[in-house]
Structures are given as C-alpha cells and as structure tokens.
Backbone as a chain_set.jsonl record, in Angstrom:
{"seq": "XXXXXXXXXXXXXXXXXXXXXXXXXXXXXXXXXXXXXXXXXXXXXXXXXXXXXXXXXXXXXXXXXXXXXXXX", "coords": {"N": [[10.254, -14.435, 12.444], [9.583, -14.317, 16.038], [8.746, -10.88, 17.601], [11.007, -9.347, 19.781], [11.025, -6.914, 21.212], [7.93, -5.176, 22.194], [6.443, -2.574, 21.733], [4.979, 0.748, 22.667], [3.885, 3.435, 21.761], [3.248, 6.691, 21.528], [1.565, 8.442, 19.402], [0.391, 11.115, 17.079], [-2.259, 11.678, 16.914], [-2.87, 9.302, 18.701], [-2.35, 5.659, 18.873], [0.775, 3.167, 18.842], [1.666, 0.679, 17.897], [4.976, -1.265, 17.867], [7.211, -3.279, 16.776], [9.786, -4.455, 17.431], [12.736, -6.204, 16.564], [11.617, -8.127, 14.957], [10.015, -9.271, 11.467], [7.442, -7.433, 10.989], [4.312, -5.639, 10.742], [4.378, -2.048, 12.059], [1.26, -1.223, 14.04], [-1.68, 0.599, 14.636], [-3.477, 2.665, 16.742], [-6.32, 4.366, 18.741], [-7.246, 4.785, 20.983], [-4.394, 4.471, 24.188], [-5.28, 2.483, 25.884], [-6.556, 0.839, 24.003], [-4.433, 0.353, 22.578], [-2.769, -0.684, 24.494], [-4.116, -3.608, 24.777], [-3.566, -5.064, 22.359], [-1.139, -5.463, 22.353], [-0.617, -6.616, 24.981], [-1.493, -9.155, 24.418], [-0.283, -9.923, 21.779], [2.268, -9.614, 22.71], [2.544, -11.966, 25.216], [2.312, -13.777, 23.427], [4.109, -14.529, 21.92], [6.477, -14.318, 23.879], [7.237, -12.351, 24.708], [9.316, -9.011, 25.787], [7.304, -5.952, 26.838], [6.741, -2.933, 25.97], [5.401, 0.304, 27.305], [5.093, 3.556, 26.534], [4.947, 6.839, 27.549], [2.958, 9.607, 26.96], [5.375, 11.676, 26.535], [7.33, 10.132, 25.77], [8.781, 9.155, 27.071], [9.874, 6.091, 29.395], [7.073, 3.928, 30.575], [6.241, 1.404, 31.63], [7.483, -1.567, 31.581], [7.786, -4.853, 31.17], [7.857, -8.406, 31.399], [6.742, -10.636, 29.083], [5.175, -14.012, 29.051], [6.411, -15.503, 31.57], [5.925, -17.853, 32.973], [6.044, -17.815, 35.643], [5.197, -15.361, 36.357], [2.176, -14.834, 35.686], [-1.222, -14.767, 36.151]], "CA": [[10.832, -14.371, 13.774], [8.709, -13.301, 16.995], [9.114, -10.001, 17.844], [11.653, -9.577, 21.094], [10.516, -6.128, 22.26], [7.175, -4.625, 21.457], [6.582, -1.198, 21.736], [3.57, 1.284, 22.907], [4.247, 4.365, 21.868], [2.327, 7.941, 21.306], [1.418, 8.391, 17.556], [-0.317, 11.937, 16.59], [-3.593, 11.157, 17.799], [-3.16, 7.854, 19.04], [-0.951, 5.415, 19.751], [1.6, 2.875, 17.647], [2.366, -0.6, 18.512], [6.228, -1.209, 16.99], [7.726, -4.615, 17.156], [11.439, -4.424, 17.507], [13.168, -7.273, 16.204], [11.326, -8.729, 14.157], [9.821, -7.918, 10.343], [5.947, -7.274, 11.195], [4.16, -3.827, 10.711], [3.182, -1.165, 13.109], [-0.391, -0.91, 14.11], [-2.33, 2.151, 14.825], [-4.912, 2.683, 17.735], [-7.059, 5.144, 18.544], [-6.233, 4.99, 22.244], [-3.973, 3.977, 24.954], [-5.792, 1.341, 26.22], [-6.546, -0.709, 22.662], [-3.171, -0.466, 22.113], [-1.832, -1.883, 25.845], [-4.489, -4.804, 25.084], [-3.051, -5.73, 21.999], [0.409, -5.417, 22.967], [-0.352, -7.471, 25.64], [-1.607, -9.938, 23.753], [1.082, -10.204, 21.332], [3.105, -10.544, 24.008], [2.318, -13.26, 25.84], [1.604, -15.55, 22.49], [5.43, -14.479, 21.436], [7.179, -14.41, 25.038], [8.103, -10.717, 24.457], [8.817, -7.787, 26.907], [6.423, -5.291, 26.628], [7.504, -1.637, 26.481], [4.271, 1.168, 27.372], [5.45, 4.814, 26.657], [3.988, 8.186, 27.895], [2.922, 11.078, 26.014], [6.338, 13.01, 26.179], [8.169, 9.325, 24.798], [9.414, 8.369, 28.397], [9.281, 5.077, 29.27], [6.18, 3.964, 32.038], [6.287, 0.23, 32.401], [8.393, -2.349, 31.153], [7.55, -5.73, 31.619], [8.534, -9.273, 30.216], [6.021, -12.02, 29.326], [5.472, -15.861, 28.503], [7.407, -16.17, 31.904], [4.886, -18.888, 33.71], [5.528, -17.284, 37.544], [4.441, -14.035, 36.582], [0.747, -14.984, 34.913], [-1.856, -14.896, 37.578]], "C": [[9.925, -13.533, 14.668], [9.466, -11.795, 17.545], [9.904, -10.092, 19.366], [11.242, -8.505, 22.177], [9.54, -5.854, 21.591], [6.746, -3.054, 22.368], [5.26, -0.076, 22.033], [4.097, 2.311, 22.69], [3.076, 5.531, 21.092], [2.501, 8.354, 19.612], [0.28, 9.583, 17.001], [-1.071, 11.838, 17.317], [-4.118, 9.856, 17.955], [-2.193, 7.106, 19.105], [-0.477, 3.84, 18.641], [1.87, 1.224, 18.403], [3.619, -1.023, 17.483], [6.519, -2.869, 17.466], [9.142, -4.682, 16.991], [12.162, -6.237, 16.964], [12.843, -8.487, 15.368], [10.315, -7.982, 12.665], [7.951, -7.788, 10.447], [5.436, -5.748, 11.086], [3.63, -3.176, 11.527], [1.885, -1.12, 12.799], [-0.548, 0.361, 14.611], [-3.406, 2.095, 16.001], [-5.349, 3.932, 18.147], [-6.382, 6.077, 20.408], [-5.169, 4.096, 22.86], [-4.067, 2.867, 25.156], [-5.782, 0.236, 25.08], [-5.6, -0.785, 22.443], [-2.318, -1.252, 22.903], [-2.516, -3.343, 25.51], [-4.071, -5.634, 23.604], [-1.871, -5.929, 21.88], [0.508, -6.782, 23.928], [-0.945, -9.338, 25.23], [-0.916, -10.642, 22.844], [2.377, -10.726, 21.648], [3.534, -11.51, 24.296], [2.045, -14.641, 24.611], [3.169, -15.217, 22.178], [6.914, -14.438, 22.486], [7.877, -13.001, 24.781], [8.356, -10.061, 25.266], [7.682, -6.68, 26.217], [6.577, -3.995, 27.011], [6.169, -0.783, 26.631], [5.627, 2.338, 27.884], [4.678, 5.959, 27.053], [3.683, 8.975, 26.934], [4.127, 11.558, 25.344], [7.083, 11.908, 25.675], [8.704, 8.417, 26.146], [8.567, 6.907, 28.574], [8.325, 4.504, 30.782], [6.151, 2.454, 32.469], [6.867, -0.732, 31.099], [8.32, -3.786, 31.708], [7.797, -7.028, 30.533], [6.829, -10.47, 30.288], [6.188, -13.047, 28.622], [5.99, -15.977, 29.56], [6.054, -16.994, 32.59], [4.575, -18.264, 35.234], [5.16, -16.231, 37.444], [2.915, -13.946, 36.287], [0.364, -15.586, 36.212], [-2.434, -16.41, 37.228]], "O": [[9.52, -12.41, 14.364], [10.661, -11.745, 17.84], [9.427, -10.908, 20.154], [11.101, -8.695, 23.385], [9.664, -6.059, 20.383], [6.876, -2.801, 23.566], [4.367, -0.347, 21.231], [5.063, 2.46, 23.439], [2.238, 5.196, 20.255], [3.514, 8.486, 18.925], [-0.734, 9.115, 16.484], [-0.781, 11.878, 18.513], [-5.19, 9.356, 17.612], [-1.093, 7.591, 19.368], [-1.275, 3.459, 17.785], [2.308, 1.042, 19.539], [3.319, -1.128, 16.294], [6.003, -3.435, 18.43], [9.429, -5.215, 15.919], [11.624, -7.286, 17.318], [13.516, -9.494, 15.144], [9.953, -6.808, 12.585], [7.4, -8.354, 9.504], [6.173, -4.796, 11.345], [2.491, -3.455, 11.902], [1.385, -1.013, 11.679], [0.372, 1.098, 14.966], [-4.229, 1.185, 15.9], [-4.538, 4.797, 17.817], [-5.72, 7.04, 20.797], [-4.918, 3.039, 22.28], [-3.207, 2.069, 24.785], [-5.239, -0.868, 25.12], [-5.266, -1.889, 22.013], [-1.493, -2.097, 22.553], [-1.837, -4.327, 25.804], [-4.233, -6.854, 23.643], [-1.57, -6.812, 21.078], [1.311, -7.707, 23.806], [-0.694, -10.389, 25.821], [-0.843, -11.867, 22.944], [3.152, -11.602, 21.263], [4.581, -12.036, 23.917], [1.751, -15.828, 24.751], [3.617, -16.36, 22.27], [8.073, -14.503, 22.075], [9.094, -12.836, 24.697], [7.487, -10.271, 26.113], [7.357, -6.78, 25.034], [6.577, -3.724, 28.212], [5.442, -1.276, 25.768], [6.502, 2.311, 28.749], [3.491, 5.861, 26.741], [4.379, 8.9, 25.922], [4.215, 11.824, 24.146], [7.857, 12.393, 24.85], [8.957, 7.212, 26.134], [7.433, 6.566, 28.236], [8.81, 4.643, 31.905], [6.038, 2.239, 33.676], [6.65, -0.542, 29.903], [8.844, -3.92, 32.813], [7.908, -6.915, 29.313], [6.153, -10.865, 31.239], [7.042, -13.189, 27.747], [6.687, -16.96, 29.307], [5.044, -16.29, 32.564], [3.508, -18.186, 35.843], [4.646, -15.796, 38.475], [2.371, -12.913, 36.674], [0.928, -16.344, 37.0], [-3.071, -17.038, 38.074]]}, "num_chains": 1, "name": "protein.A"}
C-alpha cells in the first residue's frame, strides 16, 4: 500500500523520511535538502501529501501531490 502521508522530519544529525500509512522503512539523510528531494519524489509517484518539519518538530509546509493543477 502507497504511503498516504510522508514525513520530513529532524533525525540527530540529519533528517528521517517516515511514511505514515503504509509498511515501508524510514530513510536517513544527511541533510534537509536530500531528504525534501526524495520526499518529493515519493510523493508525486504515490499521490501523497508531503509533511517538511523544522528543527524543534513543528510543522513548516504541508502540501499534497499527484493532484494534476498543482504541477507546473
């Protein structure tokens, strides 16, 4: 089952991609960034939202994809 939410979140020194809803395993990244681009990648091939967290856990952007009017 595709994951429904996926997850960016702050991980020691570095950062965690989680997949909510479905059975797949967290990944690990080094930074921020490699982990928004495979998040967003994941994403969009599974029609997921896409959760990006801050440092302190709060949440910074929240966005859904696969929808067709939002992809440039």
């Amino acid at each position: 089952m595709p994951p429904r939410i996926i997850r960016i979140l702050p991980a020691g020194h570095g950062w965690t991609l989680e997949f909510d809803g479905a059975d797949m395993k967290a990944q690990r990244f080094p930074t921020m960034e490699a982990a928004i681009a495979a998040g967003w990648g994941v994403a969009r091939q599974s029609n997921a939202e896409l959760h990006i967290h801050r440092h302190d856990g709060n949440l910074r952007l929240r966005t859904a994809c696969g929808d067709k009017q939002q992809e440039p």
